[in-house]
C-alpha positions in Angstrom: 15.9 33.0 -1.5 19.0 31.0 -2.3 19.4 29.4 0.6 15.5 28.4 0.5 16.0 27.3 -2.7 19.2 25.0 -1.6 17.3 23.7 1.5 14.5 23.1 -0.3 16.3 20.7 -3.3 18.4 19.3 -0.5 15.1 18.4 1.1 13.5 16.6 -1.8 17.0 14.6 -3.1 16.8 13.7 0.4 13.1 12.1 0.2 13.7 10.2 -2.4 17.7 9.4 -3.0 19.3 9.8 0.3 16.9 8.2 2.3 17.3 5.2 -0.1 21.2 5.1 0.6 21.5 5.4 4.3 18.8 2.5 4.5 20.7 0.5 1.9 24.1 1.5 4.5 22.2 0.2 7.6 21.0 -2.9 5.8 24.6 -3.8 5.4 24.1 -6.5 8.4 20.7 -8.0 7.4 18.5 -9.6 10.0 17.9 -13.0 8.8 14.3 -14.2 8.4 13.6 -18.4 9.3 11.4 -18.7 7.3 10.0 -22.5 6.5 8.2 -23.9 3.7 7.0 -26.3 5.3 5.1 -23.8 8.0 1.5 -24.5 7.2 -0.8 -22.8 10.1 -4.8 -22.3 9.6 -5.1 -19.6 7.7 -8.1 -17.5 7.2 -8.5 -15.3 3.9 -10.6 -12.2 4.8 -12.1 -10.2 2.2 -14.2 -6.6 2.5 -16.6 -6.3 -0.3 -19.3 -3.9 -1.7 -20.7 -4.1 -4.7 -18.3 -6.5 -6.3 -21.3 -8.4 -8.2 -18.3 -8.4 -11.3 -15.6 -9.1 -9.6 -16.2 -11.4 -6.4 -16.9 -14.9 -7.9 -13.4 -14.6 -9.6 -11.5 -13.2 -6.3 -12.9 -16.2 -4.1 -12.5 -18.8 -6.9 -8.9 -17.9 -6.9 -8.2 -18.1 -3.2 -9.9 -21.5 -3.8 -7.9 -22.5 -5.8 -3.8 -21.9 -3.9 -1.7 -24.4 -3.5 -2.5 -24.8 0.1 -4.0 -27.6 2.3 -8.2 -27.2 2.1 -8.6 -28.6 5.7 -6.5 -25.3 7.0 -8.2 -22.6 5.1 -11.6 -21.2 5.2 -12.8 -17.4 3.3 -14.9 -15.1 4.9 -16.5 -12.1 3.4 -17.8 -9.1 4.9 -20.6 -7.1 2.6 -20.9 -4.2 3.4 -24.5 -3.4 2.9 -23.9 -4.2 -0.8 -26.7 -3.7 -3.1 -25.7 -5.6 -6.1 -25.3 -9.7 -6.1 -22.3 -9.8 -4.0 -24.2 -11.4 -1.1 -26.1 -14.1 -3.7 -22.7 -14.9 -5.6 -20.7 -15.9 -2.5 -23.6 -17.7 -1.2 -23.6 -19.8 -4.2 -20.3 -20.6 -4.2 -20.1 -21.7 -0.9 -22.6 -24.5 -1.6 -20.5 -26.4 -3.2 -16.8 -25.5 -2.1 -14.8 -27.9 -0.1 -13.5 -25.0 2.0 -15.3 -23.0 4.3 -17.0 -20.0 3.1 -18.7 -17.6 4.9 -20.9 -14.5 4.0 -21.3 -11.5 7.2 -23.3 -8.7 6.1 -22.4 -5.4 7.8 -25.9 -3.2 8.1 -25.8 -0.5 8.0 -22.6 0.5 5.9 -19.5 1.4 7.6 -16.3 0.8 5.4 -13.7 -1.5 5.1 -11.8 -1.3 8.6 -15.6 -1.7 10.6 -15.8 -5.2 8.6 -12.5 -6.1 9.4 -13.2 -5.5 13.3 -16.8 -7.4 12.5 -15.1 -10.7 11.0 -11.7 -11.3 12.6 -13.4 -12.7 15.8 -15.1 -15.3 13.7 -11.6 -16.1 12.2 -10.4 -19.8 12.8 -7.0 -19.7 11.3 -3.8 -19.2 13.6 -2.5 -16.5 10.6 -5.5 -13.9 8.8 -5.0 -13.3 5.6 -6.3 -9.6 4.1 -7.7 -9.6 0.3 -9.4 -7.0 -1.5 -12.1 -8.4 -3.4 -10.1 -7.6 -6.8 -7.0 -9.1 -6.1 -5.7 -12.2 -7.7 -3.1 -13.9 -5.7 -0.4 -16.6 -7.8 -0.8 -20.1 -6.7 1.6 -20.2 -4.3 1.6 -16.4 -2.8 -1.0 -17.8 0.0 2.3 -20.8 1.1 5.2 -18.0 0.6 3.1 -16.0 3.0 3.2 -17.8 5.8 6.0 -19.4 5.7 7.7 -16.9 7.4 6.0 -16.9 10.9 7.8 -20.2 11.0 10.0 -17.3 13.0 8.3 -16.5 16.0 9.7 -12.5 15.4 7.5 -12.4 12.2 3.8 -10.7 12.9 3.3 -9.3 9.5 4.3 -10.2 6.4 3.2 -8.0 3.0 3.4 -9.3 -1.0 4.4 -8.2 -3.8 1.9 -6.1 -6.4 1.7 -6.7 -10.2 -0.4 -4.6 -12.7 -1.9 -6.1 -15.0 -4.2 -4.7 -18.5 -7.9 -5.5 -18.7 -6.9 -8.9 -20.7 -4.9 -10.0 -18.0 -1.6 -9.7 -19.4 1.0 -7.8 -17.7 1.5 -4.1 -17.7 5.3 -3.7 -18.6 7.4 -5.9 -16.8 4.7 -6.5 -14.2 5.8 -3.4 -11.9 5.4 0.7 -12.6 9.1 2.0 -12.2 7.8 3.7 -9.3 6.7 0.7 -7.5 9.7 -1.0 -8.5 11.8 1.3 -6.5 9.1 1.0 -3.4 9.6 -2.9 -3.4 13.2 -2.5 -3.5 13.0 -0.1 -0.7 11.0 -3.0 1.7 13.5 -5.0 0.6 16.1 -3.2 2.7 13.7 -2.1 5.2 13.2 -6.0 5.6 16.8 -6.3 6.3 16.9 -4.0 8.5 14.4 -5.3 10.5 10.8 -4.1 9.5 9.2 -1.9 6.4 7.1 0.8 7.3 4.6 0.6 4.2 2.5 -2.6 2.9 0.4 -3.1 -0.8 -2.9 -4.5 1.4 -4.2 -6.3 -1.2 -2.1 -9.6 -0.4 -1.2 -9.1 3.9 -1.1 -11.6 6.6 -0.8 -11.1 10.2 -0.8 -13.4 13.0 -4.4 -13.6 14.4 -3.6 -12.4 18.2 -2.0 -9.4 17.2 -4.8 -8.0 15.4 -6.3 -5.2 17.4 -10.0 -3.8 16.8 -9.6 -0.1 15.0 -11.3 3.2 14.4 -13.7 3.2 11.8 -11.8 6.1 10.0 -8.4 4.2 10.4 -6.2 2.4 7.6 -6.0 -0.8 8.4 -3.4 -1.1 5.7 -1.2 1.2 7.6 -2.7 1.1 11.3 -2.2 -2.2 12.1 1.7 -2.9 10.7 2.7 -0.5 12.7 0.5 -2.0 15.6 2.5 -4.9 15.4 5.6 -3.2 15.3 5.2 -1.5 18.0 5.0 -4.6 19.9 8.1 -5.2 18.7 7.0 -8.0 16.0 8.7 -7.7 12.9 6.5 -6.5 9.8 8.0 -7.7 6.5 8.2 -8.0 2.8 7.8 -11.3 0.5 8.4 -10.6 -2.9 7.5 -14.1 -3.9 3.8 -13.6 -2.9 2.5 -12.1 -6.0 -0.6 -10.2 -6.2 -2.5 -9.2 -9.4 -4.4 -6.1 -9.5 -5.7 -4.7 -12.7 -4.1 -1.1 -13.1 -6.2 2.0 -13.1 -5.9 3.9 -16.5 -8.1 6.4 -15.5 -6.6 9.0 -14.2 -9.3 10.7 -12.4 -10.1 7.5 -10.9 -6.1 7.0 -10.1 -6.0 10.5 -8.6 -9.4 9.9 -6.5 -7.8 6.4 -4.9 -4.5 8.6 -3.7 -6.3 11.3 -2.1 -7.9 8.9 0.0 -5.4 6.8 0.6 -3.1 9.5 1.6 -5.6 11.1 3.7 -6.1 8.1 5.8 -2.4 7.7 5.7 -2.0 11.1 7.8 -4.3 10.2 10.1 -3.3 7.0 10.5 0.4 8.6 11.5 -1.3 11.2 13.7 -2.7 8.3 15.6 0.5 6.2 16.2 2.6 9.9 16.4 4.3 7.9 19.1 6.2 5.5 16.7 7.7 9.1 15.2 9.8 9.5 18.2 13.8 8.3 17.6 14.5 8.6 21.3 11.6 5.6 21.9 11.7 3.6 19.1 15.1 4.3 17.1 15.9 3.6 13.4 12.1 2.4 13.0 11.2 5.8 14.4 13.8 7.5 11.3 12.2 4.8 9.0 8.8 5.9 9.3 9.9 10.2 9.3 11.9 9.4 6.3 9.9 7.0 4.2 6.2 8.0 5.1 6.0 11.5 7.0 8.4 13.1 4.9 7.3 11.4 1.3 3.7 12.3 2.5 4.4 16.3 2.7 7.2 16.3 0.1 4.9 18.6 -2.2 6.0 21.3 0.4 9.9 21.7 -0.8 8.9 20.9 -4.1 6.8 24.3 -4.2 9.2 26.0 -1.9 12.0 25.1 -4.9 9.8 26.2 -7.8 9.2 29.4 -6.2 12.1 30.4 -4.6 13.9 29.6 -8.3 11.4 31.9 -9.9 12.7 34.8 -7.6 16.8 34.1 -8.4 16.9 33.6 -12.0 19.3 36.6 -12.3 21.8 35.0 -10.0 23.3 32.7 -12.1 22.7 30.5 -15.0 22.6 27.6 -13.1 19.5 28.7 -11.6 18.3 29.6 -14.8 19.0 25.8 -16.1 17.6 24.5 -12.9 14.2 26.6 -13.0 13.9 25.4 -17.2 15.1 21.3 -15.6 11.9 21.8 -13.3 9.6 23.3 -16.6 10.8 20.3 -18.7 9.8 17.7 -15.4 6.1 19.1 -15.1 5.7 19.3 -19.1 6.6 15.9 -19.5 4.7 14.8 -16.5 1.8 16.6 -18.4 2.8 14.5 -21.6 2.7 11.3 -19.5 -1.1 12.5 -18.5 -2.3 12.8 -22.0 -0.7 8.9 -22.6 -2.1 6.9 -19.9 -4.2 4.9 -22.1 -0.4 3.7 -23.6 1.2 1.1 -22.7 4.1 1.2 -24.5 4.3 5.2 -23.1 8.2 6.1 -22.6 8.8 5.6 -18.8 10.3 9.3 -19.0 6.9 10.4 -19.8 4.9 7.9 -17.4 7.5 8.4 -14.3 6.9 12.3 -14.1 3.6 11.7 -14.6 3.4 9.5 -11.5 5.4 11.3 -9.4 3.2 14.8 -10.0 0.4 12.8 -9.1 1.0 11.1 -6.0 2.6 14.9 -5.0 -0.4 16.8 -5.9 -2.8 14.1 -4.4 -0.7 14.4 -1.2 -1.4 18.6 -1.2 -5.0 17.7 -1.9 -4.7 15.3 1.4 -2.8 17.5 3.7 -5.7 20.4 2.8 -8.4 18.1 3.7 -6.2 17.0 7.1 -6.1 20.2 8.1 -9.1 21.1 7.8 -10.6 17.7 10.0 -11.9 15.9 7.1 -11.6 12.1 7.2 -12.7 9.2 4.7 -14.3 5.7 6.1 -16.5 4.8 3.1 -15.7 5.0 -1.1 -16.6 3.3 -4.0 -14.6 0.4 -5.2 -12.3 1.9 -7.7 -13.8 5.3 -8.1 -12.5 7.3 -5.1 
């Protein structure tokens, strides 16, 4: 039981500490990015909607509003059998918008990645740009975008995430601590040559590269490493910011990672391939480390609670590390009870988070297992 236990620690320190070293070590000799402000292409904002009758009018005003040339942009929407105003707002709005605007209804309802595969072939712009019908992009996030398949190497290029409150404003610093550590994370990936995760919300790919996926698949995930596998490089801008009002529901929160995970796992049982070192090297170890292992890391956290609970007599350092794992979970309990805080202690909040996204990723791996996949949710319920 010791030597489970050991394994088992080493296992998660690895997850999320040592894996975040050796990356920062190989990023040592960045690849460089030529990236050009002055790189306009066409550029077509695509946006997957159902039901968004409250938030639409505000998404698609915003994209109308970048700081980008109006002659090389144009919006398309994809409703998805929606049975609210969606369909009537952006129809209105495109009446009188300088910029192209077009409404495709999907009947009947298939999800978000069957809309995608509906709309992209009616895409005019050289670079597709992916929105969720809630997101908010800065003025410029649209120009800092593409700007960087000004290098031909470049076939996907992912933003930066913000949170913000219902009034707008933003929650904390604009970044949970947890994301904060994922951002700086694709910033070395980016170094190294290409990040293995994206935010979705605020993503660009070149048009050509876009390649027509199962209805059950995460286009999110699916297609970056797509494009990587063609040996494109999939990176991160920090400068393309994205607002996205935070969930402080945490049934809701916990609904959205199940889901999200679940179609993760799939999504790496599809392109297993990319998982193999001998093929496809330190992207291969990128993906293992970052995703596949983050994904199951509930395992050695159990396996170390357990095995602890069996060697208590054998030392008081096992003692102090079974009451260190008791004081975690109770203050991730405490950081459940605050989520409608703002100013909640990030020691509370941060255990929280990290419980959560492990016991959504159990709930996941259960419903993997057993063949269950996801294609169509609610917006922002699950």
């Amino acid at each position: 039981m010791e030597m489970l236990f050991w394994l088992s620690l080493a296992m998660v320190v690895y997850i999320y500490v040592g894996y975040p070293v050796v990356i920062k070590l190989i990023a040592a000799r960045p690849k460089t990015i030529a990236s050009d402000v002055a790189h306009q292409p066409t550029v077509s904002i695509l946006i997957a909607a159902f039901n968004e009758e409250k938030e639409i009018e505000n998404t698609i005003r915003n994209k109308l509003a970048l700081d980008y040339p109006q002659d090389k942009l144009e919006i398309i929407v994809v409703s998805d059998e929606s049975e609210d105003r969606t369909d009537e707002i952006v129809e209105n709005i495109a009446k009188d918008s300088a910029i192209s605007i077009k409404l495709v209804r999907q009947i009947p309802r298939k999800g978000k990645t069957s809309g995608l595969n509906l709309i992209v072939p009616e895409a005019m712009g050289e670079i597709i740009v992916f929105s969720d019908a809630n997101s908010l992009y800065a003025p410029n996030a649209l120009s800092e975008l593409v700007k960087n398949f000004a290098d031909m190497k470049v076939g996907y290029v992912t933003g930066k995430m913000v949170y913000t409150s219902e009034d707008g404003s933003l929650v904390g610093d604009g970044c949970s601590s947890y994301m904060k550590y994922e951002n700086w994370l694709r910033e070395q990936e980016t170094k190294v040559g290409s990040i293995v995760g994206v935010d979705g919300g605020v993503d660009a790919m070149r048009r050509e590269l876009y390649e027509t996926l199962n209805a059950d698949q995460l286009p999110d995930f699916v297609q970056p490493l797509k494009v990587a596998e063609k040996d494109y490089r999939v990176i991160y801008e920090p400068s393309a910011l994205l607002k996205e009002e935070a969930l402080d529901d945490p049934g809701r929160e916990y609904s959205m990672r199940v889901r999200v995970s679940l179609r993760a796992l799939w999504a790496l049982h599809d392109m297993r391939q990319l998982l193999n070192p001998l093929k496809h090297g330190v992207f291969s170890f990128q993906l293992i480390s970052h995703k596949l292992l983050r994904y199951l890391a509930f395992i050695p956290l159990i396996w170390a609670f357990m095995a602890n609970c069996f060697i208590l007599d054998e030392g008081a350092i096992y003692v102090l590390a079974f009451l260190g794992q008791i004081a975690f979970y109770g203050l991730a309990y405490k950081g459940k009870q605050s989520t409608t805080d703002e100013n909640a202690p990030v020691y509370y909040t941060l255990p929280y988070y990290f419980t959560l996204l492990n016991v959504a990723c159990l709930h996941a791996s259960w419903r993997y297992i057993k063949g269950e996949k996801q294609v169509i949710w609610k917006p922002r319920a699950g």
